[in-house]
C-alpha angles and dihedrals in degrees: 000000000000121000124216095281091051099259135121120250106189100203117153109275097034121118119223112223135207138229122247124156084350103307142099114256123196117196133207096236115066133170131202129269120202138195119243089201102056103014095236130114105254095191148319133266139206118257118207119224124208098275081055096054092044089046088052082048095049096042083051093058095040088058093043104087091052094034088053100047086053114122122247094242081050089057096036099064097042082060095052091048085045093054089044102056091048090056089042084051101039094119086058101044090042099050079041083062100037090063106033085048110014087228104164108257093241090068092037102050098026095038119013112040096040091044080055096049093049101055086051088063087033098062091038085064094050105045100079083064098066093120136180123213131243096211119193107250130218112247129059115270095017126113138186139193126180121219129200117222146176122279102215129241109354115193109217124195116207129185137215098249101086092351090174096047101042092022091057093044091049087070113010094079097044085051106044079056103060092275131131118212135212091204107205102200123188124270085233109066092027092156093050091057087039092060092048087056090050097049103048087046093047081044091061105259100153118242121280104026090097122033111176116197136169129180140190113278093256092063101051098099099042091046097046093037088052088046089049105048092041107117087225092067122093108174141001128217122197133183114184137062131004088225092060098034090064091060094049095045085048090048094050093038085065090058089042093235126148118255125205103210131205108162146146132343149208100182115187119199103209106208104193125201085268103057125120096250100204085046092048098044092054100041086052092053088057099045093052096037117032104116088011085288092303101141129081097237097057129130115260108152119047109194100199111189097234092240091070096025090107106044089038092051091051088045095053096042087058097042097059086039081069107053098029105032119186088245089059130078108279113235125279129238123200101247142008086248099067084046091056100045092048095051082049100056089047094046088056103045085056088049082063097047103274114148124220114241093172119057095006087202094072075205089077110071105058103089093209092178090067125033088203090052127089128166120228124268141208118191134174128186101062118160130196087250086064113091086228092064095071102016137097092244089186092186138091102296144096136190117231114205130183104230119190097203142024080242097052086057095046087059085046102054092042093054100089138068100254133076125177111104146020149162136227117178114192139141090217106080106193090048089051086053091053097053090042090056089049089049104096098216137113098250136015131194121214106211095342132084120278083243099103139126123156116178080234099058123067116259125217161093130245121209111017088348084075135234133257121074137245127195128069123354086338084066097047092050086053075075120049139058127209125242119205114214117182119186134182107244120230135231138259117234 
């Protein structure tokens, strides 16, 4: 499916292919891949088979030895070349997103895709400073030093919801360390993986050291279980569902291999008696309905102190008035699965007695002319009998609680199983800090939505939103191991 200049054109009849030792590889078996956003297939893509995925394993550990005696300033410059092609080609990887996603352009072209770019420059610049140590020993005449090294091949799993942000960082790190990748992109969002494949190796990156593959659903286990368990493999590396990451950490526990984990979440944004109310309202739509909710780190509780309840609601209905009016499309969602589970969340919190803010007809926010649409909501009342109340939601809502106390929002946002974002909006600094410090979550924002994530700051969850961190020189360590070497000195005639 490339044209004459490399790049994909993604016309109907065209076949995505797939990277493996450095080439594109088209398979025999395909399946469809459909636009959210218009409900037709836009293409197919190539789905790798388990020869397929062995073969991307096998190419990885042939390229390791070279790949892991490069030079930093080698590396370094693939990855700025790298970083370079995807912004020259940012029209391309955003409309890529767009229809495999249906993320709104303004996210994908002004977010996404240069977040992505700069945490390709970002870790260039960092990966010269990967450094051992030269500890003092114990005995007399002996000396040590402790080297970092590569781990081998890691396996990363990306999924579709931000595939150039989390894709890139499921394999640049490794990468940037010594490492070689098998990528395992979602079936959802194929040409977006594709294209990463296509810029790092248009960038230089020998063949071999990333090796980018999707499949079909009904693969999947066969496919991961197969990577996982391959003795080539050193460490995985997952970004998606709790649910899926357990099997996967089990998975990887039983061949007693590492895992890097960036799972769920149930994000809460804490608006104390002090906030900015303007500021906190809008930062609070963004956070729940950016992407129609579809990203881990989204808003889905807002703990309001009740003395502000009432100014705060009426700022963030009109807030999101504003960006999603009810004469506008409403916002699209992957798959009609994700439409389905979040109607049923919300059908069943009214069931126990929730009201609807946001629309106040509960009609409205079923979309019914799309099964991928869904308009935003905005519900009180939730009780911890009610399934939203502990569950990723990942859809357009958010819960809205009266909370008495800063202390009273802090027990609110802890009780759940997730932990990887939050919000405290406050105009009192050194407060803020202290109910952030109480929050048990991998990241809070102070005034701004829980929505964040910068290459220079450390990235993830704590409890079921997983351990292990991605982003800057975090990330880089995810990658090595040390090695202790201890020597005898010599003597000076």
């Amino acid at each position: 499916m490339a044209t004459s200049n490399g790049t994909a054109n993604g016309t109907s009849g065209d076949t995505l292919p797939i990277w493996i030792n450095g080439k594109e590889h088209t398979t025999s078996t395909t399946f469809p891949v459909n636009s959210p956003s218009t409900s037709q297939i836009i293409y197919h893509s190539s789905s790798a088979s388990l020869k397929d995925a062995l073969s991307a394993v096998d190419a990885a550990e042939a390229a390791f030895p070279a790949w892991s005696k490069t030079k930093p300033i080698f590396r370094r410059n693939i990855f700025l070349r790298a970083a370079d092609l995807l912004e020259q080609r940012l029209e391309e990887a955003a409309r890529a997103q767009i229809e495999e996603t249906g993320i709104p352009e303004g996210i994908s072209k002004g977010f996404m895709v240069p977040t992505a770019v700069e945490g390709l420059r970002d870790t260039a610049g960092r990966i010269a400073g990967i450094m051992g140590a030269i500890p003092t020993a114990q005995a007399d005449g002996t000396g040590a030093v402790v080297w970092k090294e590569p781990l081998g091949v890691n396996f990363g799993l990306a999924p579709w919801n931000a595939p150039f942000i989390l894709g890139i960082r499921a394999c640049m790190y490794a990468i940037a360390a010594g490492n070689t990748c098998v990528l395992k992109g979602s079936e959802l969002s194929p040409k977006c993986f594709w294209i990463i494949g296509d810029v790092f190796h248009k960038a230089g990156l020998p063949a071999g050291v990333l090796n980018v593959i999707v499949h079909r659903p009904e693969d999947a286990a066969e496919i991961t279980t197969a990577i996982i368990n391959h003795k080539a493999v050193k460490k995985i590396n997952f970004t998606g569902s709790t649910a899926i990451g357990r099997i996967i950490s089990e998975q990887a526990g039983k061949a007693l291999k590492p895992v890097l984990m960036e799972l769920g979440g149930k994000a809460s944004a804490i608006v104390l008696d002090d906030a900015d109310i303007e500021l906190a309202a809008n930062e609070c739509a963004a956070g729940a309905y950016m992407h129609a909710g579809q990203i881990c780190m989204s808003t889905e509780r807002i703990l309001a102190h009740q003395s502000v309840l009432q100014p705060f609601t009426s700022a963030l209905q009109s807030a999101l008035a504003k960006v999603y009016p009810a004469s506008s499309t409403a916002p699209t969602l992957v798959s009609s699965i994700g439409k389905k589970k979040n109607a049923s969340l919300l059908d069943d919190a009214k069931s126990h007695g929730a009201q609807f803010l946001y629309p106040s007809d509960t009609s409205e926010h079923v979309d019914e002319t799309s099964t991928y649409r869904m308009r935003p909501i905005i519900i009180s009342g939730v009780t911890k009998e009610m399934q939203i109340y502990h569950t990723e939601s990942f859809g357009p809502s958010v819960s809205l609680f009266p909370i008495g106390s800063a202390a009273e929002g802090i027990k609110i946002a802890n009780d759940t199983q997730y932990g990887l974002s939050a919000s405290v909006f406050s105009k009192d600094l050194a407060r803020a800090m202290a109910v952030a410090k109480e929050i048990e979550s991998g990241a809070v924002h102070i005034n701004g939505m829980s929505v964040h994530d910068e290459p220079g700051l450390p990235h993830g969850g704590v409890k079921e939103s997983g351990w292990g961190r991605f982003n800057a020189d975090w990330g880089l360590e995810e990658f090595v191991r040390t090695k202790t070497v201890t020597y005898r000195e010599g003597k000076v005639d």
